[in-house]
TORPA-184982 format. One record per atom (N, C-alpha, C): residue in one letter; y negated, z negated, x negated. Coordinates in steps of 0.05 Angstrom, whole numbers, plus 32768, in hexadecimal, padded with zeros to 4 digits. Atoms other than C-alpha are relative to their C-alpha. Last residue first. Layout:
<rs>
aYZX ...
</rs>
This chain:
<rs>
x80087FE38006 x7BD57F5B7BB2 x7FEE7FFB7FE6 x80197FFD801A x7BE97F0A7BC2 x8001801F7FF9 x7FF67FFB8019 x7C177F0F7BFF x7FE780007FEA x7FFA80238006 x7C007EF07C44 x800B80057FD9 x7FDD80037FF0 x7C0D7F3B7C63 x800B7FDA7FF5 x7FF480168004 x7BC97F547C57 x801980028003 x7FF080017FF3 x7BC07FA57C68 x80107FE27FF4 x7FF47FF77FE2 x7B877FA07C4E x801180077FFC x7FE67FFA8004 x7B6A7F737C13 x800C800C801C x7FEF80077FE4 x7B1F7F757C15 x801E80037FF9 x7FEB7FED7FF5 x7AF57F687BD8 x80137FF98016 x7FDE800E7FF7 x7ABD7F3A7BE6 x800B80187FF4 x7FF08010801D x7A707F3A7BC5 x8022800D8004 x7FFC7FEB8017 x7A527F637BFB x800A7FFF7FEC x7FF6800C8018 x7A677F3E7C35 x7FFE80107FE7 x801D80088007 x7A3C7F597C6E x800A7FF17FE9 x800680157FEF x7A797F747C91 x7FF17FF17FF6 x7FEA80157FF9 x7AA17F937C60 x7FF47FE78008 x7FFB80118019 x7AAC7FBF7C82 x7FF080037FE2 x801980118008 x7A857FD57CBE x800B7FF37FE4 x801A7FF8800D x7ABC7FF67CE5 x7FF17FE97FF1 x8017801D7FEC x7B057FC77CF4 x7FE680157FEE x7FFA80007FE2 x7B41800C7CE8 x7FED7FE6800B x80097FE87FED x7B2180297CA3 x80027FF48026 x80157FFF8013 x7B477FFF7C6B x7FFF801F801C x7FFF7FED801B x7B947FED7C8E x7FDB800C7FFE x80027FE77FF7 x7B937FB57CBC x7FFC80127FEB x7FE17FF48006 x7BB27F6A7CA7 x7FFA8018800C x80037FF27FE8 x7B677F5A7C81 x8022800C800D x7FE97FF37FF6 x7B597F287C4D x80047FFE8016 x7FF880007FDF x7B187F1D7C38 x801780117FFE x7FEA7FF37FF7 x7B0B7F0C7BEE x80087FFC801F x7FED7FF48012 x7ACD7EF17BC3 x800F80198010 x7FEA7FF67FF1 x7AA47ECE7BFD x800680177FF0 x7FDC8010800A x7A7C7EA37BD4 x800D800E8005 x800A7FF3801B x7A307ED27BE0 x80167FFB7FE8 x7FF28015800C x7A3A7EC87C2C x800A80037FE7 x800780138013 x79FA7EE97C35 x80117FEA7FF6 x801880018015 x7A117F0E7C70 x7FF27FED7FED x80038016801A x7A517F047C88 x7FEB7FFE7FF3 x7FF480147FFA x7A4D7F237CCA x80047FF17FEA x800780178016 x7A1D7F577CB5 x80017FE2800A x800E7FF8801E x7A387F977CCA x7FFF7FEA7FF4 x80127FF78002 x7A5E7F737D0F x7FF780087FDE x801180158008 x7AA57F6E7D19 x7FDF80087FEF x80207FF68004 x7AC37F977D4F x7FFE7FE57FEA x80097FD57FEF x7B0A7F997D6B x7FE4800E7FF7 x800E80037FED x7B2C7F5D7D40 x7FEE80218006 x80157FE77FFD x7B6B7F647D28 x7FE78006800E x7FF47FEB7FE4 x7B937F257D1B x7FE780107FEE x7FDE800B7FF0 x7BA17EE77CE4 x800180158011 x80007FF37FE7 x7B587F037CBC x80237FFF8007 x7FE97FEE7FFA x7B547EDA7C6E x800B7FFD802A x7FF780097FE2 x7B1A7EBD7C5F x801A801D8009 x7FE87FE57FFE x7B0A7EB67C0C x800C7FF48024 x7FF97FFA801C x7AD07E8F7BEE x8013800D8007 x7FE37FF67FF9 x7AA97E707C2B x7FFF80167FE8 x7FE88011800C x7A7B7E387C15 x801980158005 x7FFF7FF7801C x7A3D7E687C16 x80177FFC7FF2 x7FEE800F800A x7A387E747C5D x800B7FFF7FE8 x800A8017800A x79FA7E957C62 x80127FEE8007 x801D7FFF800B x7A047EC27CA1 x7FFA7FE67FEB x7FFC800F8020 x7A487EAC7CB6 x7FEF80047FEF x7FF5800F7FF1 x7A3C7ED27D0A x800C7FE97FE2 x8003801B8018 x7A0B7EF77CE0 x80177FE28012 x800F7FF98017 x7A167F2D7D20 x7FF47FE97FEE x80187FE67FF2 x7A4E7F2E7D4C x7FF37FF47FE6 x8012800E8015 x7A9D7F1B7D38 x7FE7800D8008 x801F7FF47FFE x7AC77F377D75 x7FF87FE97FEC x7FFE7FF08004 x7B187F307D79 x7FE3800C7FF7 x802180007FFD x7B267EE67D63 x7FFE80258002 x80057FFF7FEE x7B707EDB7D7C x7FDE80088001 x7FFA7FE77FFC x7B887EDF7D3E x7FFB8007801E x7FEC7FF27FF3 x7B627EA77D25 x8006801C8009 x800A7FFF7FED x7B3A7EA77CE8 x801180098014 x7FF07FEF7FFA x7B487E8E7C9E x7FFD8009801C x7FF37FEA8011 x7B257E6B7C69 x8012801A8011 x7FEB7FF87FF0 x7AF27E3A7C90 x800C80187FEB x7FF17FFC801B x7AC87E0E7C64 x802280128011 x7FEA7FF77FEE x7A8A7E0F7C89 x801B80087FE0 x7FF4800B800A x7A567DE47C4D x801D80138014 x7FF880038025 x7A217E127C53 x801E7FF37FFC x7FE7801C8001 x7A257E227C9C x80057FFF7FE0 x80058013800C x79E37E4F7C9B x800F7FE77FFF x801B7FFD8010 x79F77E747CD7 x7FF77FE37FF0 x7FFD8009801A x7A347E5F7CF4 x7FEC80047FF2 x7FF480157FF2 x7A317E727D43 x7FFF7FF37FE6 x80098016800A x79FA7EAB7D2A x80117FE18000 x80177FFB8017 x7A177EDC7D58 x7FF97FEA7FF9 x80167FF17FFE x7A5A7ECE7D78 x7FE780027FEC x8017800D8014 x7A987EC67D5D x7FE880008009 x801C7FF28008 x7AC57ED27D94 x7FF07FF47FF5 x7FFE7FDA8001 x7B0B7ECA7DA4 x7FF0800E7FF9 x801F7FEC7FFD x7B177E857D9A x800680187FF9 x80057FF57FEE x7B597E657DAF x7FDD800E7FFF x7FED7FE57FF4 x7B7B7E547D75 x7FF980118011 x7FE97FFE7FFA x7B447E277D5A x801180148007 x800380017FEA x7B227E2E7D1F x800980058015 x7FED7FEB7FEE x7B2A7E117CDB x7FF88003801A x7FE87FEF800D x7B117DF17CA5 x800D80148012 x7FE17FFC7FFD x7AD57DD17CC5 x800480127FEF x7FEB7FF78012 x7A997DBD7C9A x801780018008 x7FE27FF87FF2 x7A597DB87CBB x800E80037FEF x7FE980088012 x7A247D9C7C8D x801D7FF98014 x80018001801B x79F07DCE7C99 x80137FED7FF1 x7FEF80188001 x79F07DDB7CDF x80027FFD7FE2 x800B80128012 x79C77E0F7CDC x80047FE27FF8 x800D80008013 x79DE7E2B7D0E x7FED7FEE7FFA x800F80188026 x7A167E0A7D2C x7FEF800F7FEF x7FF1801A7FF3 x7A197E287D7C x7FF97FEC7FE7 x800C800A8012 x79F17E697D6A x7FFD7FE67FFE x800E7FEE8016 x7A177E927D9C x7FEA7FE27FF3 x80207FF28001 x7A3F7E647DC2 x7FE9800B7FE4 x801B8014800E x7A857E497DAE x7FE580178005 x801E7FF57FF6 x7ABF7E577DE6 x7FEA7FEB7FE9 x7FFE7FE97FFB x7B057E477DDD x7FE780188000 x80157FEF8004 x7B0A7E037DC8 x800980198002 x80077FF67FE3 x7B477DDE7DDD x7FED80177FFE x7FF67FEA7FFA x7B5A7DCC7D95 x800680168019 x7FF0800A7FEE x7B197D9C7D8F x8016801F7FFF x80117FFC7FEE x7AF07DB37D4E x80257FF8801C x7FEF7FED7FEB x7AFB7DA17D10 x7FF18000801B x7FEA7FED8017 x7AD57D887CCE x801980118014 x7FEC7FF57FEE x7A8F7D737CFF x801B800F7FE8 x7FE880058019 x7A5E7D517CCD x80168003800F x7FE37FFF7FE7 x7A247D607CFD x800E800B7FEB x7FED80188010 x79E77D4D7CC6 x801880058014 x7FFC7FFB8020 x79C07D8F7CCE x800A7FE57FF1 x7FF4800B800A x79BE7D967D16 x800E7FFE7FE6 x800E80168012 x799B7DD57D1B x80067FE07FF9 x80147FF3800C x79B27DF07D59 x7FF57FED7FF2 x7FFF80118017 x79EF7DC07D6F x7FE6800A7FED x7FEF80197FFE x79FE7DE17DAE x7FF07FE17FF1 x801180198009 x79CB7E1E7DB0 x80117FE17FF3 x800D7FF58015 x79FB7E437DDC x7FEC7FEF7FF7 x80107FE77FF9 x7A317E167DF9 x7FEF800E7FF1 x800E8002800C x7A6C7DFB7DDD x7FE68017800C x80197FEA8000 x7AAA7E067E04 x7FEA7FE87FF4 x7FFC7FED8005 x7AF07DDE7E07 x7FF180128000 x80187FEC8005 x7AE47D977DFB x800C801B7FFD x80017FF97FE0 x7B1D7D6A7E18 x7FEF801D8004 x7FE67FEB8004 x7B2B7D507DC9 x800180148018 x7FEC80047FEF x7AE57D2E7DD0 x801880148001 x80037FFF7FE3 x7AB97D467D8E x80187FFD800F x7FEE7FF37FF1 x7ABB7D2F7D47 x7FFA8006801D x7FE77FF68014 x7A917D1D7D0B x801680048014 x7FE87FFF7FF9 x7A517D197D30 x800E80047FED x7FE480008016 x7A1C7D0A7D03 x800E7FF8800C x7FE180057FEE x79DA7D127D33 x801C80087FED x8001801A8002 x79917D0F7D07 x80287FFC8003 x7FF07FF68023 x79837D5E7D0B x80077FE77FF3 x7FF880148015 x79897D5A7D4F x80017FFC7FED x8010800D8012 x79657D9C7D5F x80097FE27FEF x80147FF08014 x798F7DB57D91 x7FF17FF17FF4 x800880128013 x79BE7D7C7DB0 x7FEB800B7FF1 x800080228002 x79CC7D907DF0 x7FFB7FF97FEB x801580178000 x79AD7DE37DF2 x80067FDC7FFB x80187FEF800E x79E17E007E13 x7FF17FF18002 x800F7FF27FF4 x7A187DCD7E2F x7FE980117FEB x8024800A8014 x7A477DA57E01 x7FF480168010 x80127FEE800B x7A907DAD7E34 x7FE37FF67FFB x7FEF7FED800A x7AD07D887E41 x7FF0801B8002 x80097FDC7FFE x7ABD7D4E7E40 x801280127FFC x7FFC7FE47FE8 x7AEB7D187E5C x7FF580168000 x7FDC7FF98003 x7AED7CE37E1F x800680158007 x7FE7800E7FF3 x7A9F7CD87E24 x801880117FFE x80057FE87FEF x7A6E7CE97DE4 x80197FFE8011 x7FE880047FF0 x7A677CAB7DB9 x7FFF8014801C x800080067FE9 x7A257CB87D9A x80187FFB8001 x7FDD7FFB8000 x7A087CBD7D50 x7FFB7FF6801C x7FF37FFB8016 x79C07CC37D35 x801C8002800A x7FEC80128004 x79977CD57D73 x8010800E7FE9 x800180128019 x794E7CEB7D69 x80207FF58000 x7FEC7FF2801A x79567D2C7D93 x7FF97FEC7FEA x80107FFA801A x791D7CFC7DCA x800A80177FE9 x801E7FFA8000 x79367D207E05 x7FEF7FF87FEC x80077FEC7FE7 x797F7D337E08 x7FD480017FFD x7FF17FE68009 x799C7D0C7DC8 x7FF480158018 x80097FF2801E x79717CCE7DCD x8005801A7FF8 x801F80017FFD x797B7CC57E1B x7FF3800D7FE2 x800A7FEC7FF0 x79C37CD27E17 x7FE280037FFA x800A7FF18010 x79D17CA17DE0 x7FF28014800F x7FF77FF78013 x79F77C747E0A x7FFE801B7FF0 x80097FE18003 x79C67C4B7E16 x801480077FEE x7FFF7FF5801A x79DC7C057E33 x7FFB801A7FFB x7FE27FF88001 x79C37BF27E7C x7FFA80067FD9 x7FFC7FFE801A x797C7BF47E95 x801E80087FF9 x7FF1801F801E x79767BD07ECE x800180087FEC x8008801C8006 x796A7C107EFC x800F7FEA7FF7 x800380147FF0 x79947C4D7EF3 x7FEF7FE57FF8 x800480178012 x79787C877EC7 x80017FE48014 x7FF280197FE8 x79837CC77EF5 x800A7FE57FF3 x800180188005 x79637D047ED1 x80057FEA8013 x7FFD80147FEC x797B7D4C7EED x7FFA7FEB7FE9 x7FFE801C8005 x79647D807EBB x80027FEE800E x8016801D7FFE x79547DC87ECA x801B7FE48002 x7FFD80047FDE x79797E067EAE x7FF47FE68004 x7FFA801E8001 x79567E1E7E6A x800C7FF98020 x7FE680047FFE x79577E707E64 x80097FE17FF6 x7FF07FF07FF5 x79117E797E60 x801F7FFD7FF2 x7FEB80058007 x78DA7E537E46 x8012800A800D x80027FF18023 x78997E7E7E5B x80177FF67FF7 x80007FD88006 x78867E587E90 x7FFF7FFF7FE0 x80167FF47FFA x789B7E047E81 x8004801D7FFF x800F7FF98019 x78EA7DEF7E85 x7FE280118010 x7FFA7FEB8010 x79027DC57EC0 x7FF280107FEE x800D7FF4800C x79087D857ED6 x800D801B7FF1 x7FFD7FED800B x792F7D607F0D x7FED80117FEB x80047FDF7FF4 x791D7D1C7F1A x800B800B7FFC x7FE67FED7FF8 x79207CD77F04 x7FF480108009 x7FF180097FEA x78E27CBE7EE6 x801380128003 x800C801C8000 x78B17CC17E9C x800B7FF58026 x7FFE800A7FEA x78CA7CFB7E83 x80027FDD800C x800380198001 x78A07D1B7E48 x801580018025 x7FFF80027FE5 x78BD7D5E7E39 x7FFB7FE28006 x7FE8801C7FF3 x78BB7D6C7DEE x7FEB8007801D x801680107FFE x78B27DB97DDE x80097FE1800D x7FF9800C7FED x78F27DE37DCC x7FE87FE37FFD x7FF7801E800F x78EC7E1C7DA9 x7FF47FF28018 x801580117FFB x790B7E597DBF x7FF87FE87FEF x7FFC801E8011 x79367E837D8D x7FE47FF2800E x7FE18006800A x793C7ECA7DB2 x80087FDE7FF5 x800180268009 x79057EBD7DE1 x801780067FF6 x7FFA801A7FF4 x79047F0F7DF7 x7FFB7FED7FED x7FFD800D8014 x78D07F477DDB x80097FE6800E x7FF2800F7FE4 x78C27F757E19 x80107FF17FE6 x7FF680138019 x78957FAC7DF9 x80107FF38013 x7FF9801A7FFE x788E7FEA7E19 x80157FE87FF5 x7FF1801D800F x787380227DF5 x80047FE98017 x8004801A8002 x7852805B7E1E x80117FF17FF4 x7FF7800D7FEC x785180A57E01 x7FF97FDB8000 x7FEE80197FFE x782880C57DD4 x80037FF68013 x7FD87FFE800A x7810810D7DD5 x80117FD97FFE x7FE77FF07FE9 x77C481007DE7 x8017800A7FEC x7FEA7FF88013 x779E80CF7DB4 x801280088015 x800A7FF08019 x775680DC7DD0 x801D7FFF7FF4 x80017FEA7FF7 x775A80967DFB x7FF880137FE6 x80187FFC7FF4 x778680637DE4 x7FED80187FFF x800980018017 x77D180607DE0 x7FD880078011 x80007FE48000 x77F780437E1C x7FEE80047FE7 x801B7FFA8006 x78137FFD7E1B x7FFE801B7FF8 x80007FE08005 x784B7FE27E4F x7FE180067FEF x801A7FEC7FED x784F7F907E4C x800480257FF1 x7FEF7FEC7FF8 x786F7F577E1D x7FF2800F8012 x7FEF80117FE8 x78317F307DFE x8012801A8011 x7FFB801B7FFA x78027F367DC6 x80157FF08011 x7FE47FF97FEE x78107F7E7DA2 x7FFB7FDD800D x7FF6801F8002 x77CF7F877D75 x80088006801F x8007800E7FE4 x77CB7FD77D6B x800F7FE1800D x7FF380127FEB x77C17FF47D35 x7FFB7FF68013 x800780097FFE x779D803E7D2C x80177FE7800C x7FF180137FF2 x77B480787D25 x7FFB7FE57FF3 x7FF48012800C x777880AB7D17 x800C7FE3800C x7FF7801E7FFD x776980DF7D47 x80047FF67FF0 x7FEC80097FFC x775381267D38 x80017FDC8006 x7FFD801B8005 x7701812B7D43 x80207FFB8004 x8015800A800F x76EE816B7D58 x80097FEE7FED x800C800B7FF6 x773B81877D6B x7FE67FF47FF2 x7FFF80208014 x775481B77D51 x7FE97FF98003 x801B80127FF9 x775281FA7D75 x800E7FEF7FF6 x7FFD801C8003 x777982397D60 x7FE87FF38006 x8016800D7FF3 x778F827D7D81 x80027FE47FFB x7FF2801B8007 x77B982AE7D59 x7FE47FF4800F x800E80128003 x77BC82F77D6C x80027FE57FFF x800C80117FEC x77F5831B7D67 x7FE67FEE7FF3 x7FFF801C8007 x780E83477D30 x7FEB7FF68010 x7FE3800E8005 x7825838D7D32 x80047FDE8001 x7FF180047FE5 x77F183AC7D13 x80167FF38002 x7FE680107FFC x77D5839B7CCD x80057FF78023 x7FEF7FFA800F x77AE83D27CC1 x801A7FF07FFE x80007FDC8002 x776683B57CCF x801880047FED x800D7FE8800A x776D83667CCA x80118016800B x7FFD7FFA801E x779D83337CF5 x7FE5801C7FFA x7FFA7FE57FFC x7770831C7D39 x800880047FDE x7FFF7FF28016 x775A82D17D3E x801780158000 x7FEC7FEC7FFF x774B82B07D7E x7FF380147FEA x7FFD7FE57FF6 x771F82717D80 x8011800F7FFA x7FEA7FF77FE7 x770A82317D5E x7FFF801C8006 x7FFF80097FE5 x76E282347D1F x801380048010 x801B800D7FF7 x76E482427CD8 x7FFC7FF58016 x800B80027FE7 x7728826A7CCA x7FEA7FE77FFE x800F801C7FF7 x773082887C8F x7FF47FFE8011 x80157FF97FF3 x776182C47C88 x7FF67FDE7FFE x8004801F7FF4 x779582BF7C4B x7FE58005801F x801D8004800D x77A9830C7C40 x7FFF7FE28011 x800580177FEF x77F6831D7C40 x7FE77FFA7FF7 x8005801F8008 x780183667C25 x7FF17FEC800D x801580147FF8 x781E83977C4F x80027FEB7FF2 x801C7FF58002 x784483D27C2D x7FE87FF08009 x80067FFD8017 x788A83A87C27 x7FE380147FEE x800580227FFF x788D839A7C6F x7FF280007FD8 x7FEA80117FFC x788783DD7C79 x7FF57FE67FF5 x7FFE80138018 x7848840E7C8A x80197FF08005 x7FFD80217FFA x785184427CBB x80087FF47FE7 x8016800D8006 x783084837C9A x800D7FE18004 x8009800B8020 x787084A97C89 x7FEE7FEB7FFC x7FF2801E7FFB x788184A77CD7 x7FF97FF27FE6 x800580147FE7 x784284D17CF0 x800E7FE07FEF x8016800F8008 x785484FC7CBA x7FF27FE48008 x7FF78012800E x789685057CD0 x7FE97FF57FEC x8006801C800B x788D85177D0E x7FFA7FF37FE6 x8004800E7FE5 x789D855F7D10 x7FE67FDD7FFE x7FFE801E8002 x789E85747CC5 x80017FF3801D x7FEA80078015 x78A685C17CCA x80007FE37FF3 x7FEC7FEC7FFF x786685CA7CF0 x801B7FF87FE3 x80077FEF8016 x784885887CF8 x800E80148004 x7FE87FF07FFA x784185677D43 x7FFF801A7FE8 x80017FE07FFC x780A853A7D40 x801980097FF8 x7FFA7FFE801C x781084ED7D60 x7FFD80227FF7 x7FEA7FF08002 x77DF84EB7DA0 x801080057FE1 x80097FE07FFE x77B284B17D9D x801E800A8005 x80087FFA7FE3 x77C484637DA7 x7FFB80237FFC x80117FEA7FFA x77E5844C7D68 x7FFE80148017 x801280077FE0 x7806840A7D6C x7FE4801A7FFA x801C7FF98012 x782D84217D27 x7FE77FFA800C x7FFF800F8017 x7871840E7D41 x7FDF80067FF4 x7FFD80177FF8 x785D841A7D8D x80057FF17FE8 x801C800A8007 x783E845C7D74 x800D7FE2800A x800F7FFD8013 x788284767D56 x7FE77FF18007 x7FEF80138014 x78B384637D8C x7FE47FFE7FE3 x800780187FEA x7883848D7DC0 x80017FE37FEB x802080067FFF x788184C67D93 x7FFE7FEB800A x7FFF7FFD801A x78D184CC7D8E x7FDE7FF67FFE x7FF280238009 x78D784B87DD5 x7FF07FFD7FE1 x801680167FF6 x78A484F87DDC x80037FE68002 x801C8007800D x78CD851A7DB0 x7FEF7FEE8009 x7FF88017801C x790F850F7DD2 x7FE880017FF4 x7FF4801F7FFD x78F985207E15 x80047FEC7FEE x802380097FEA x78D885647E10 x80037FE07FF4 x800B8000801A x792185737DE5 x7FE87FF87FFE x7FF680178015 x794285637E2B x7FEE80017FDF x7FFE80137FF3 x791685957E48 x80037FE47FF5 x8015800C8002 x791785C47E20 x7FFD7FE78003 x800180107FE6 x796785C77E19 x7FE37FF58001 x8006801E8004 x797485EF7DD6 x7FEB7FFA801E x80157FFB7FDD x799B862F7DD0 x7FF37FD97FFF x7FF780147FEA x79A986327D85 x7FF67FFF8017 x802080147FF6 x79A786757D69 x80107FED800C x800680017FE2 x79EF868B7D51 x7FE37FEF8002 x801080197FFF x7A00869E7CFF x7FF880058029 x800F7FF47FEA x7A3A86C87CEE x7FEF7FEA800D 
</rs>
């Protein structure tokens, strides 16, 4: 037994005209849609093209301005391009002196650069002094403290001071009983000076110390030492301690560089920081075996030491980063214990 449906104008008003609404917003068609008999809509909907009915056409653009897709392909925003007359080409730019530099005009988007390039490896100009005074380093040398000179009248015997501080021609000194520290900078450049020991009293080495001293025939070092400044024997070239003392804790950067002859095999356990080429081109070392744990040792703390076979380590493989530490030749032995593995 069949029942008419009662049906809610109103509401049924409502859904078509969604229904029409939905339809021209996909098809961006502005008229009235038509209303078939016994198809409603559905002509209307048959027409919207799919993704798979629009084929992609190259457009060529020619000038600046706002470009509209072709007839048929609704749905798709306008595109608006400018490019510029004349793009930029990058261009060097000679860098003379630390200072902020901006790019020049026409190349907008880049930020400022500032440079600020310290005095890592000054060099050291002679200083004529010709009376007592104080002197101190010319602009631009940076990080020298100034120089008391106090040369009593009569003369007197020289004990080397004068050669070793201002000409760097001295071959050997007698350095007094009571030091008990080589200041930054005291002997740099000597490349003449063949110490073979320093005062037993000595417990710091400053930075620079011995820079380049390439006859300092040093085979130990006082057992007080505690403190050796960053790039204390480079290049020291015919250094040759064996050992170092108990009380250093820190290698610092470069302190060995180019120690050809360094003949050290083993490193206290008290050393916790190695920094960067801190054995750089030490060729004489052939196997160094680690007494503690240190907390950091830098990537390329051995770098180029081309002898150095076997490092032995008492931490297990993973717990010091950076291994194996600029030694590319070595195998490492970890978890040492003094036993041959």
């Amino acid at each position: 037994m069949a029942y008419d449906k009662v049906i809610d104008s109103a509401k049924f008003e409502a859904e078509v005209t969604a229904t029409a609404d939905a339809i021209r917003a996909k098809t961006g068609a502005a008229e009235k849609l038509p209303w078939e008999e016994n198809k409603g809509f559905a002509g209307a909907v048959e027409s919207i093209q799919t993704g798979s009915d629009i084929n992609n056409q190259d457009i060529t653009i020619t000038e600046n301005g706002e470009y509209s897709p072709g007839e048929g392909y609704t749905g798709f925003g306008n595109v608006s391009v400018e490019v510029p007359d004349e793009p930029p080409v990058l261009q060097d730019r000679e860098i003379t002196e630390n200072g902020t530099y901006t790019a020049g005009e026409g190349y907008d988007g880049l930020g400022e650069v500032t440079v600020n390039v310290p005095s890592d490896d000054p060099v050291i100009e002679p200083l004529e002094i010709t009376e007592n005074g104080t002197y101190t380093a010319p602009d631009g040398v940076d990080g020298y403290s100034p120089v008391t000179v106090n040369v009593a009248a009569g003369g007197g015997s020289d004990d080397g001071s004068f050669k070793a501080i201002i000409e760097r021609t001295v071959t050997n000194l007698t350095l007094p009983s009571d030091l008990t520290s080589i200041g930054n900078y005291a002997f740099r450049g000597c490349t003449n000076l063949a110490l073979t020991k320093l005062p037993a009293g000595v417990t710091k080495t400053g930075e620079y110390a011995f820079y380049n001293c390439t006859k300092l025939a040093l085979t130990e070092l006082p057992d007080g030492v505690t403190s050796v400044g960053q790039y204390t024997f480079y290049g020291c070239t015919n250094l040759a301690l064996t050992e170092l003392p108990s009380g250093v804790t820190e290698i610092d950067r470069y302190v060995f560089y180019n120690c050809t002859k360094l003949a050290l095999t083993e490193l206290p356990d008290g050393v916790t920081n190695i920094e960067r080429q801190a054995f750089r081109g030490c060729t004489n070392l052939i196997e160094m075996t680690f007494n503690g744990k240190p907390t950091s040792i830098d990537t390329t703390a051995f770098d180029n030491c081309t002898n150095l076979l076997t490092i032995n380590v008492p931490w297990a493989e993973g717990e010091v980063a950076n291994a194996p530490w600029g030694a590319t030749k070595a195998t490492i032995n970890y978890n040492y214990t003094g036993e041959a593995t």
